[in-house]
BALOBA-1460 file (C-alpha; in Angstrom, 3 decimals):
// residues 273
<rec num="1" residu="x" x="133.996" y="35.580" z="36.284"/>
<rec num="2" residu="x" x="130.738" y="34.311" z="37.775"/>
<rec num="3" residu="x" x="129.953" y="31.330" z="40.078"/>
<rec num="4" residu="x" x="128.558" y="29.261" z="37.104"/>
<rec num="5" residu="x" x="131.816" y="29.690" z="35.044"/>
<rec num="6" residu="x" x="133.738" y="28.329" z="37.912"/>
<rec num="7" residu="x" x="131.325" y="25.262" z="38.641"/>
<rec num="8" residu="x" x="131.457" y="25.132" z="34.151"/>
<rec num="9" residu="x" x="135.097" y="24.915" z="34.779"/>
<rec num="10" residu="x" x="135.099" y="22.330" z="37.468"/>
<rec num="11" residu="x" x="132.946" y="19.785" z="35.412"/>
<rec num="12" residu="x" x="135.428" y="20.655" z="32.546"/>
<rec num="13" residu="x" x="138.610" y="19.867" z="34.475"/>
<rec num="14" residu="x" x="137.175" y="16.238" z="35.528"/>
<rec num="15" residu="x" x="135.898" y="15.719" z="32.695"/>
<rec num="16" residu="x" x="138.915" y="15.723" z="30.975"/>
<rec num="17" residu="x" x="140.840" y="14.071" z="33.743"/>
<rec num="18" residu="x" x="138.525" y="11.118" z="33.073"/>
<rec num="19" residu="x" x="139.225" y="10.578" z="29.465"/>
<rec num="20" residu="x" x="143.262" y="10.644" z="30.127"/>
<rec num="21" residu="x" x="142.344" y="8.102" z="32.970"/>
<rec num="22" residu="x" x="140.513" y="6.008" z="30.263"/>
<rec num="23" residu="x" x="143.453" y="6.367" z="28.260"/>
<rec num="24" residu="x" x="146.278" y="5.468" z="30.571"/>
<rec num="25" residu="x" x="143.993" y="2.204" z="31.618"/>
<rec num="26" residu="x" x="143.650" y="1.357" z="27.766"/>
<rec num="27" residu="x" x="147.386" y="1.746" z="27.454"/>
<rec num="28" residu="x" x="148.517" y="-0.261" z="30.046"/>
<rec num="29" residu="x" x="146.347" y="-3.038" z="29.141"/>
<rec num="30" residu="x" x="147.854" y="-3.093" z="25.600"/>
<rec num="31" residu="x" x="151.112" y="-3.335" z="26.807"/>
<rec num="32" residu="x" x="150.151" y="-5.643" z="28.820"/>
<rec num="33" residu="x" x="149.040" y="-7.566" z="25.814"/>
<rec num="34" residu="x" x="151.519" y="-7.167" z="23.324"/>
<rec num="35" residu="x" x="154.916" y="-5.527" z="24.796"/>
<rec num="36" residu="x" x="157.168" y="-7.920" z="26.464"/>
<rec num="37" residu="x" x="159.561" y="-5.084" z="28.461"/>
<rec num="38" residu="x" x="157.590" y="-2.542" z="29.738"/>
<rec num="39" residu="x" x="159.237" y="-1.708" z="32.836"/>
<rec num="40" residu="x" x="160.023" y="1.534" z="31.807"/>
<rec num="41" residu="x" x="157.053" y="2.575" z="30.310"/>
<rec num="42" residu="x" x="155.013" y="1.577" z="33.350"/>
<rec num="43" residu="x" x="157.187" y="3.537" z="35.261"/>
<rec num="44" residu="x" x="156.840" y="6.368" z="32.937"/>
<rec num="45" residu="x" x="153.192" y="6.235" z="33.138"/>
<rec num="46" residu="x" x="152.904" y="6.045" z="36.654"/>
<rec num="47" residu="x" x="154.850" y="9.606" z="36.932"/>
<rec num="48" residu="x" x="152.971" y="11.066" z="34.580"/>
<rec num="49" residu="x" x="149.908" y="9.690" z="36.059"/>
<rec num="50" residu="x" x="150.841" y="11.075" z="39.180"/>
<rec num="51" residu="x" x="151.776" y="14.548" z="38.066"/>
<rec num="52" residu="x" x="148.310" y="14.721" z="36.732"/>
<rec num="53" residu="x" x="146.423" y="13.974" z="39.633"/>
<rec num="54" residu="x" x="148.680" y="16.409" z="41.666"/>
<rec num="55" residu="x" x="147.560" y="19.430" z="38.685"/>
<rec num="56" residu="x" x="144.188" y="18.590" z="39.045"/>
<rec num="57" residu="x" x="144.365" y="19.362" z="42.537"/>
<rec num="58" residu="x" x="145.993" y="22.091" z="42.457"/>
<rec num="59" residu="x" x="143.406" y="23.248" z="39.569"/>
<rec num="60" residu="x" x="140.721" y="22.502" z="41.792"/>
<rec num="61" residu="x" x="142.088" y="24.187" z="44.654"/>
<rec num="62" residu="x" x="142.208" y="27.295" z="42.962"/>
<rec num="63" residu="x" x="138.495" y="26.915" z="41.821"/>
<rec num="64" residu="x" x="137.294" y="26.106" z="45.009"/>
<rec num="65" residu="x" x="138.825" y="29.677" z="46.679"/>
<rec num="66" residu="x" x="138.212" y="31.158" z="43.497"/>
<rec num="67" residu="x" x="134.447" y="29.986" z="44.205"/>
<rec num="68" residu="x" x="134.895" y="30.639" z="48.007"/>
<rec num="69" residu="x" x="135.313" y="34.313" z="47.340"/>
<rec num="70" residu="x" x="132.796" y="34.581" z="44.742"/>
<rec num="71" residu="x" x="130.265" y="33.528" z="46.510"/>
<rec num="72" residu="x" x="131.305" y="36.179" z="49.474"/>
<rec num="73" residu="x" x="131.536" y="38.479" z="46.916"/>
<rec num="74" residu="x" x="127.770" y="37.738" z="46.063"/>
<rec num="75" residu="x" x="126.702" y="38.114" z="49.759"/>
<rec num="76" residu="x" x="128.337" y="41.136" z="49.890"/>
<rec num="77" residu="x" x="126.625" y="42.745" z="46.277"/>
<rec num="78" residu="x" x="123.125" y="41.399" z="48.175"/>
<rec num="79" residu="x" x="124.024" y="42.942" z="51.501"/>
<rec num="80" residu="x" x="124.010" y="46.177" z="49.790"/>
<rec num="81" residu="x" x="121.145" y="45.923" z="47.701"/>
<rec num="82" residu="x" x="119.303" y="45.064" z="50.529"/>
<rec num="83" residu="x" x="120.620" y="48.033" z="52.466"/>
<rec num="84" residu="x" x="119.805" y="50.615" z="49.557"/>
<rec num="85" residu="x" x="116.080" y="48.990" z="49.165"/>
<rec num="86" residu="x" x="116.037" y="49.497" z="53.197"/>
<rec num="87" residu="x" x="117.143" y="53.459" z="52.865"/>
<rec num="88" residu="x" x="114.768" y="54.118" z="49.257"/>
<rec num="89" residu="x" x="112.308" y="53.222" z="51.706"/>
<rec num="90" residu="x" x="112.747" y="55.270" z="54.768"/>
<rec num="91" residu="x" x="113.270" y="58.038" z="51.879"/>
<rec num="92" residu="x" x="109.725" y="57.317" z="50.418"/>
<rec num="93" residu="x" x="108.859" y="57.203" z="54.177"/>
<rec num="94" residu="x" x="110.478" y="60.963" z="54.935"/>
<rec num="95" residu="x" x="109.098" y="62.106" z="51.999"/>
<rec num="96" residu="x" x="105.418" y="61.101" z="52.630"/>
<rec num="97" residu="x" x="105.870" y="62.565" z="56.724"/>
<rec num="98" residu="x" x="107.336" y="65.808" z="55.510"/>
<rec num="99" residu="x" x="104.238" y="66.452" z="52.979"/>
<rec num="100" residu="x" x="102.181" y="65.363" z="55.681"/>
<rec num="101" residu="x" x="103.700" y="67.861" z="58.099"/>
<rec num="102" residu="x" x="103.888" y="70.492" z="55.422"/>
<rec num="103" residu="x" x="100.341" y="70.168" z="55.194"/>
<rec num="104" residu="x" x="99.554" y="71.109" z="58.544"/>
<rec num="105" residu="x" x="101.362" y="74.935" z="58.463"/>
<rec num="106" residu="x" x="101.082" y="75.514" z="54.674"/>
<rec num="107" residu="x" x="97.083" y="74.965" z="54.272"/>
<rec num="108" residu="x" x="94.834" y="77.275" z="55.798"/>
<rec num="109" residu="x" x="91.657" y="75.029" z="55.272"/>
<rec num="110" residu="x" x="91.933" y="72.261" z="57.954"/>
<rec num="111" residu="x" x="89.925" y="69.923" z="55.064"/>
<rec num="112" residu="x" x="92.689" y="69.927" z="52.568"/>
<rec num="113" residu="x" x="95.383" y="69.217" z="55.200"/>
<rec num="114" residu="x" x="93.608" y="66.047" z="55.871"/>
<rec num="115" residu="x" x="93.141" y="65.243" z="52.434"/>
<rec num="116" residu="x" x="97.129" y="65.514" z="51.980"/>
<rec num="117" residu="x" x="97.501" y="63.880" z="55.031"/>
<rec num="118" residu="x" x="95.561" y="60.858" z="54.446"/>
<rec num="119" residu="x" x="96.707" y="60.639" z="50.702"/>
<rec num="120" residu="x" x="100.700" y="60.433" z="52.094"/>
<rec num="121" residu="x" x="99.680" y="57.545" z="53.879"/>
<rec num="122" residu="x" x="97.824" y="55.966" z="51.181"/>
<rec num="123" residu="x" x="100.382" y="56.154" z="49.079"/>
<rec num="124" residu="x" x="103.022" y="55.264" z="51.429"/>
<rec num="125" residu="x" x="101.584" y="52.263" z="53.134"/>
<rec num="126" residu="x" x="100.483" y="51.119" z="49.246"/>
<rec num="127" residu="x" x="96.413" y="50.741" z="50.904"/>
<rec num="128" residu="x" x="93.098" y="50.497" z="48.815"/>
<rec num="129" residu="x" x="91.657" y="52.895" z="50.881"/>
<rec num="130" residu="x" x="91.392" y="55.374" z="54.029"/>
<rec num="131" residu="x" x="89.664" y="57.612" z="55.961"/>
<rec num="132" residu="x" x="89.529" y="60.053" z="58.913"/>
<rec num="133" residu="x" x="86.715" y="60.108" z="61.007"/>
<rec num="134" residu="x" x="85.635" y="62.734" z="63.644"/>
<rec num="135" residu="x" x="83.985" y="62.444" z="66.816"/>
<rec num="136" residu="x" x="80.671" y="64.808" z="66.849"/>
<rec num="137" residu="x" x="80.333" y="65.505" z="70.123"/>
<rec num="138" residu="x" x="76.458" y="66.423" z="69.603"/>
<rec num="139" residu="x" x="75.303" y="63.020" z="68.106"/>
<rec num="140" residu="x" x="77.860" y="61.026" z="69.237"/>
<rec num="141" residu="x" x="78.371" y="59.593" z="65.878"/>
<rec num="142" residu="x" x="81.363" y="59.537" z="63.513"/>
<rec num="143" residu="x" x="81.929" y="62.122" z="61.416"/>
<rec num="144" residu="x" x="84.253" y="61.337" z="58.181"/>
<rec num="145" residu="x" x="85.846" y="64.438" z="57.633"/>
<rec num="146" residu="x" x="87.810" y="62.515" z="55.030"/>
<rec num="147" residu="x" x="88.203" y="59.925" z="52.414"/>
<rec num="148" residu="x" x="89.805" y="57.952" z="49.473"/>
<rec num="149" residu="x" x="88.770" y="55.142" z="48.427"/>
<rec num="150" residu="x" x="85.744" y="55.097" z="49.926"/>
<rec num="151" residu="x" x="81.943" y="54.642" z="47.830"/>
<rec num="152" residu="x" x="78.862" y="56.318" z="49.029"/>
<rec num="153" residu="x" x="77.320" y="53.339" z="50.672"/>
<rec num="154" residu="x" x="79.907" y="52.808" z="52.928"/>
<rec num="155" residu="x" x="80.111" y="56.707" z="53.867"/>
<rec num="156" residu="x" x="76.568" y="56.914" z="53.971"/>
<rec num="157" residu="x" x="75.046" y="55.366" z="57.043"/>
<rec num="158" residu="x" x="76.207" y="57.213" z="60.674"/>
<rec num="159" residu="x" x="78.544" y="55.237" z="63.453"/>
<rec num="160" residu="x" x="78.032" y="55.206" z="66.658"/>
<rec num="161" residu="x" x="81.597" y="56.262" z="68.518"/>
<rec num="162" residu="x" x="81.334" y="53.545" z="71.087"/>
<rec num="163" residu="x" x="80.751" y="50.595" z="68.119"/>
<rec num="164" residu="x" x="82.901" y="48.556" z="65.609"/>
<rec num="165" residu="x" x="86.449" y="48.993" z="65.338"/>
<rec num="166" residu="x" x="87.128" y="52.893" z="65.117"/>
<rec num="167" residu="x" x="85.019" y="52.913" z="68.203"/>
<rec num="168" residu="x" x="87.308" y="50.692" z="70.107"/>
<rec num="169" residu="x" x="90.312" y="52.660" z="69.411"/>
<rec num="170" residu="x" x="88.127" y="56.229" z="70.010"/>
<rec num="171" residu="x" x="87.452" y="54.425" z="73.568"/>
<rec num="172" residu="x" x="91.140" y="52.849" z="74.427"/>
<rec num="173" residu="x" x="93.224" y="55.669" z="72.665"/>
<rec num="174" residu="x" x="95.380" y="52.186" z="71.808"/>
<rec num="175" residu="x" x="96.130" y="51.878" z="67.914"/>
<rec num="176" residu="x" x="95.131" y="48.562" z="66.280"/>
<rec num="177" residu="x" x="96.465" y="46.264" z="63.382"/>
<rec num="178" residu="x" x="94.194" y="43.617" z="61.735"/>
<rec num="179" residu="x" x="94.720" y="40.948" z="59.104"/>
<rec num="180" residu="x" x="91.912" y="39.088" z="57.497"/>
<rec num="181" residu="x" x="88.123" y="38.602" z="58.673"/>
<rec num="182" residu="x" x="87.111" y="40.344" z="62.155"/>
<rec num="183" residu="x" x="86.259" y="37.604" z="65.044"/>
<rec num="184" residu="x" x="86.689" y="39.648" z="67.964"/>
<rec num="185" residu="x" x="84.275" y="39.885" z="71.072"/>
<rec num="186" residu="x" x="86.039" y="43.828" z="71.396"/>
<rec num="187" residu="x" x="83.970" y="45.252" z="68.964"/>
<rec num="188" residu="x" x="80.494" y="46.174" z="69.681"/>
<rec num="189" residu="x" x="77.983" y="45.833" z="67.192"/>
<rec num="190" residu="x" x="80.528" y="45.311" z="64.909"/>
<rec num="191" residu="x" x="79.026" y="44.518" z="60.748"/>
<rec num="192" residu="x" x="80.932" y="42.593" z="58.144"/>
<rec num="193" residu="x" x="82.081" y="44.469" z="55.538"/>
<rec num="194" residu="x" x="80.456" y="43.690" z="52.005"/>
<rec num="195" residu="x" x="84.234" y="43.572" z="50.665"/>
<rec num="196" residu="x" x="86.467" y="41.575" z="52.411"/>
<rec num="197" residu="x" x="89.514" y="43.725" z="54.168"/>
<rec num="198" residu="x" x="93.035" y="41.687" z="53.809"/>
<rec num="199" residu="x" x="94.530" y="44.032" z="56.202"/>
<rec num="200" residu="x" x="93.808" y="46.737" z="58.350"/>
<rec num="201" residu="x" x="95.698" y="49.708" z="60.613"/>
<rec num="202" residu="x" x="93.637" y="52.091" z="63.129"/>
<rec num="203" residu="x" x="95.542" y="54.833" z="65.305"/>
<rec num="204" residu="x" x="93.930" y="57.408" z="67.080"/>
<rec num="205" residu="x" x="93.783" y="61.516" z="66.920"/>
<rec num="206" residu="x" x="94.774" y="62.556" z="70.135"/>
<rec num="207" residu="x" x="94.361" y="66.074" z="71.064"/>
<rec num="208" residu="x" x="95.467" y="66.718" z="74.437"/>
<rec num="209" residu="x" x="95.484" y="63.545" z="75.920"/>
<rec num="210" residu="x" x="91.789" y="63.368" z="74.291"/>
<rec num="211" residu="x" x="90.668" y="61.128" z="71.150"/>
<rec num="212" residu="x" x="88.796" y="62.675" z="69.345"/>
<rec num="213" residu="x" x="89.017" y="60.440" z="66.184"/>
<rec num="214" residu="x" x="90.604" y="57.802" z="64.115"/>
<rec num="215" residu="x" x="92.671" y="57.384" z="60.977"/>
<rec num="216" residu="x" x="92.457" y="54.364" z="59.002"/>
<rec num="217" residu="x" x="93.992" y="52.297" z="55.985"/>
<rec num="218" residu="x" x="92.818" y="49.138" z="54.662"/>
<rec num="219" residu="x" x="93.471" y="46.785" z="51.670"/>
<rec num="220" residu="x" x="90.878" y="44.874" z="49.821"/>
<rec num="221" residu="x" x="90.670" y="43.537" z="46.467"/>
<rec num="222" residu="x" x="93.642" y="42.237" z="44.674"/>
<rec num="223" residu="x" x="96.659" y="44.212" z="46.611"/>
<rec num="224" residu="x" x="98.490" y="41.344" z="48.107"/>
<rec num="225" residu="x" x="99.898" y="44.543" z="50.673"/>
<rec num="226" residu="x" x="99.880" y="43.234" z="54.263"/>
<rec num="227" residu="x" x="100.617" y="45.644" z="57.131"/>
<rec num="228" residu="x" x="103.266" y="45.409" z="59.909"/>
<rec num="229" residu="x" x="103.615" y="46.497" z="63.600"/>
<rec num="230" residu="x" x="105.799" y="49.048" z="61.638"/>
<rec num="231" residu="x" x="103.206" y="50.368" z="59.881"/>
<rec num="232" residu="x" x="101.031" y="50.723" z="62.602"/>
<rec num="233" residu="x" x="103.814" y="53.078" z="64.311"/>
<rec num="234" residu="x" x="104.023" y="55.058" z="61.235"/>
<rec num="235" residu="x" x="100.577" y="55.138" z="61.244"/>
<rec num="236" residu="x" x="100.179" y="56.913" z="64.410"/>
<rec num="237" residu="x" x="102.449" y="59.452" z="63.170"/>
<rec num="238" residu="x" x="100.033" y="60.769" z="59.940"/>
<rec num="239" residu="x" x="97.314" y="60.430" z="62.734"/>
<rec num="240" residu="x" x="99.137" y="62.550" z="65.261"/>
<rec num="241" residu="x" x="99.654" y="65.280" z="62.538"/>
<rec num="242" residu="x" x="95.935" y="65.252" z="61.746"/>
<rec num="243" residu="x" x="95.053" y="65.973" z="65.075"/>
<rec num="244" residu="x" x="97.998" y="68.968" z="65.225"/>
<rec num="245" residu="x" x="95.609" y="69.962" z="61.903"/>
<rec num="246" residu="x" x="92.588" y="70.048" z="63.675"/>
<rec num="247" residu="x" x="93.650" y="71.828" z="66.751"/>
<rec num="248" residu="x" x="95.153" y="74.392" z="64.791"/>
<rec num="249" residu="x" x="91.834" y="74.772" z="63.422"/>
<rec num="250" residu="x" x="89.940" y="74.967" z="66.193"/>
<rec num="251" residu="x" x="92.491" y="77.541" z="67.695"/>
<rec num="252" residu="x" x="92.332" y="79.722" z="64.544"/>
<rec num="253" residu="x" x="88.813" y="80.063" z="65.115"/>
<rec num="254" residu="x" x="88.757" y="80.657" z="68.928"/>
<rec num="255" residu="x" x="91.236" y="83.606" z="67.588"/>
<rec num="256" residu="x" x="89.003" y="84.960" z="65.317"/>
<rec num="257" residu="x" x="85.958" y="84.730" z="67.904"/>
<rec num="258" residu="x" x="87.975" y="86.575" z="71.023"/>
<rec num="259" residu="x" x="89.478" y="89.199" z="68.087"/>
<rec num="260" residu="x" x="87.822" y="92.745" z="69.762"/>
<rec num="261" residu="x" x="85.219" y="94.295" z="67.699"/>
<rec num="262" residu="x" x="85.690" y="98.031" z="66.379"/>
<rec num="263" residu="x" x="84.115" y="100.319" z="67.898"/>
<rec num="264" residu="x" x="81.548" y="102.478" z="66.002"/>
<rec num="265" residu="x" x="82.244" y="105.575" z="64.701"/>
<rec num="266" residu="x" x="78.941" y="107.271" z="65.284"/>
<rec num="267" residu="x" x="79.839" y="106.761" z="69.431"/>
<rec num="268" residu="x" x="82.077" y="108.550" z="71.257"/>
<rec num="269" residu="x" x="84.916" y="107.147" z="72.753"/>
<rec num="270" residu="x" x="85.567" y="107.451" z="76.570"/>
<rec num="271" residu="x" x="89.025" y="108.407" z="77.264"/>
<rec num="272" residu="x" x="90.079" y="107.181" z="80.728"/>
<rec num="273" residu="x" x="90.558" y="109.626" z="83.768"/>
């Protein structure tokens, strides 16, 4: 039985106990009228008059608990959606770290473990669009190693490391969260976007207690997704496995460099003494 039955119910039982009421009033004014001993019935109609006020009490007693524990019952069905919404989503968020992480062992090309990397967060944080940019230590620019959702103009044009808001979190190493238009004296030289961002997350790659980039997720357009302080810890995790990407990189390669060269087989070895 749902709550609406019972409340159905309710309106039923006084509605009914309203027409006998009627009834009994009509009744006694006829005899009133036109019986000359009615004593008896008076008294008759008074008991039964009172036995029906003391059943629809009791009637409506047993609605109201009835009610009392539906509605507990209700709470108690939402609790637990709510609680399997809450784990679906720190499944969809396991899932999306675990690819991430997966991408840093499993792919030998440091590019496509970004790609995967900054797709999982994409996907996970529901954004428009992302990127990872680099710090190039030669022209001190930004380097966006890599993208979604991203056209040509806007990858285009170089960034200076210091400027704008990847620049502030390159400099501070401090993640950032921002909703709606950019009014901030922070942010050096910083240029309004031609589309405007709803909401944006920063964090930092940090290699070594060094930055040496950023990862970021924006929405624009018609995605009514706004991001949390959640979000922004999350965030920092894809970022944090980016940078383990990169440094495995740049260690594979200092391998390959030191790896001793073979000696020539038209020179003789010297044996030592």
């Amino acid at each position: 039985m749902r709550l609406a039955d019972i409340e159905r119910r309710q309106w039923e039982l006084w509605t009914v106990a309203l027409v006998i009421i009627l009834v009994f009033a009509f009744t006694i004014i006829q005899l009133a009228l036109f019986t000359e001993n009615k004593s008896i019935f008076l008294l008759f109609l008074g008991i039964f008059s009172i036995l029906l006020v003391l059943y629809i009490v009791q009637r409506e007693k047993k609605l109201l608990i009835l009610s009392q524990q539906l509605r507990q019952e209700e709470l108690q069905v939402l609790e637990e959606l709510a609680k399997v919404s809450l784990l679906n989503t720190r499944l969809k968020e396991l899932s999306a770290l675990h690819k991430a992480g997966e991408a840093i062992n499993l792919e030998r090309v440091p590019q496509k473990s970004l790609d995967i990397i900054l797709q999982s967060a994409i996907e996970l944080f529901e954004a428009t669009r992302g990127s990872i940019m680099l710090r190039d230590e030669l022209s001190e620019n930004f380097v966006i190693a890599s993208a979604q959702g991203l056209d040509r103009k806007q990858m285009r044009g170089p960034q200076k490391v210091g400027e704008s808001v990847a620049g502030w979190v390159l400099r501070t190493g401090e993640p950032l969260l921002l909703s709606g238009k950019v009014r901030d004296d922070r942010f050096t030289n910083f240029v309004e976007k031609d589309t405007e961002i709803k909401s944006a997350v920063c964090a930092p790659l940090c290699v070594r207690e060094k930055v040496i980039g950023v990862l970021n997720c924006s929405v624009v357009g018609e995605n009514k997704k706004s991001f949390t302080e959640y979000d922004l810890k999350l965030l920092s995790v894809f970022a944090q496995y980016a940078a383990i990407a990169i440094e495995n990189a740049q260690l594979r390669l200092s391998l390959r460099q030191a790896k001793p060269q073979p000696i020539p087989s038209n020179q003789t070895r010297v044996e030592p003494v």
